[in-house]
C-alpha positions, 0 to 999 in steps of 0.5 A: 500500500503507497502511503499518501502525503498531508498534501494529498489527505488534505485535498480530499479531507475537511479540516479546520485551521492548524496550530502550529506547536513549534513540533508539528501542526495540529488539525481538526476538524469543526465541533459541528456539522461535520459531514462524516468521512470514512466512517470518521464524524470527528478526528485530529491530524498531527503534520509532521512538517517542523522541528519533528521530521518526518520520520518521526511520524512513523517513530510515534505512531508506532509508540502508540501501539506499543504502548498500548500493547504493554497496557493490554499485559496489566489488566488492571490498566486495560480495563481502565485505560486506553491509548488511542491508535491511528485511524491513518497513517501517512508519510508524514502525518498520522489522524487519530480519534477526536472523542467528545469526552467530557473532561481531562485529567488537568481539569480533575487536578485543577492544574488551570486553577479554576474556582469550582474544578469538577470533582475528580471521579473515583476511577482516576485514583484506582488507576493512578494506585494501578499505574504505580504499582506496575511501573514499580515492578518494571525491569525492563529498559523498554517496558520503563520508556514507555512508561514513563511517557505515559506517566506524563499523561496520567499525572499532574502538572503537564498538559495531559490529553487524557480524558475521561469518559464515564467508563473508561480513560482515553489518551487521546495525544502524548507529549513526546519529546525529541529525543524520545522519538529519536530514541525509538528510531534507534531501537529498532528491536523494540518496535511493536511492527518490524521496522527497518531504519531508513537507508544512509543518504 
């Protein structure tokens, strides 16, 4: 299957304007009155096209999965929590879920200081104990880079994209760092699918 390029997506697909994160460009498309596209109502598309290169939408896309492979070891984080997967993957861009779930993790915190937070659900504290005693018994090099990326989303001060969705958390984007997704490319034994690195140029 030849993959497609942002520029070619874009021509066929609606989305609202991008921001620019100094890393990538964010799109999404409008609140309402999308018009349904391969079975999609409402989705976001990260564009590798700045700091990032391009090949670092492969690296992340494939962290995604491998991380939610790790979590489907633990049930009691499975049954808590999941990591949103690609719905397609370009060249150098990847679209994934935009859910409507109602409320993150940084609103539970009250990170943004607001005078009346929503009062956190009890779920939140069982997954934050689960998360806690997995990552404590963690031995493997892997197994505790993945985790400690996932931290970032699961605990406070950082700009978490978690939501929660009555019955379950969703990590709908994660904060990777430069040097992480770099750090994946150059181990290519712990990629969740065969990856082979890109010929010297």
């Amino acid at each position: 299957m030849t993959l497609i390029t942002f520029k070619e997506f874009a021509q066929t697909h609606p989305l609202g304007k991008g921001g620019d994160w100094g890393r990538y460009t964010h799109y999404f498309t409008p609140l309402a009155g999308t018009i349904p596209v391969e079975g999609w109502t409402r989705y976001r598309v990260k564009h590798f096209n700045s700091e990032f290169p391009v090949e670092f939408c492969s690296s992340e896309c494939d962290l995604l999965a491998a991380m939610q492979f790790w979590l489907e070891r633990t049930p009691a984080l499975a049954e808590r929590l999941v990591i949103e997967q690609p719905l397609l993957i370009g060249t150098d861009f990847y679209v994934s879920p935009n859910h409507s779930h109602p409320t993150t993790l940084r609103a539970f915190d009250n990170v943004t200081n607001e005078t009346y937070p929503p009062e956190s659900p009890p779920e939140l504290a069982v997954l934050r104990t689960a998360f806690r005693e997995v990552q404590a018994k963690i031995i493997e090099p892997r197994d505790r880079f993945l985790s400690t990326i996932l931290e970032r989303e699961l605990f406070p001060p950082d700009n978490s994209n978690t939501w929660f969705g009555y019955e379950y958390f969703s990590v709908m984007d994660i904060a990777t760092t430069y040097a992480e997704l770099d750090a994946w490319l150059d181990h290519p034994a712990w990629w969740a699918y065969p990856h082979e690195p890109a010929p010297p140029t």
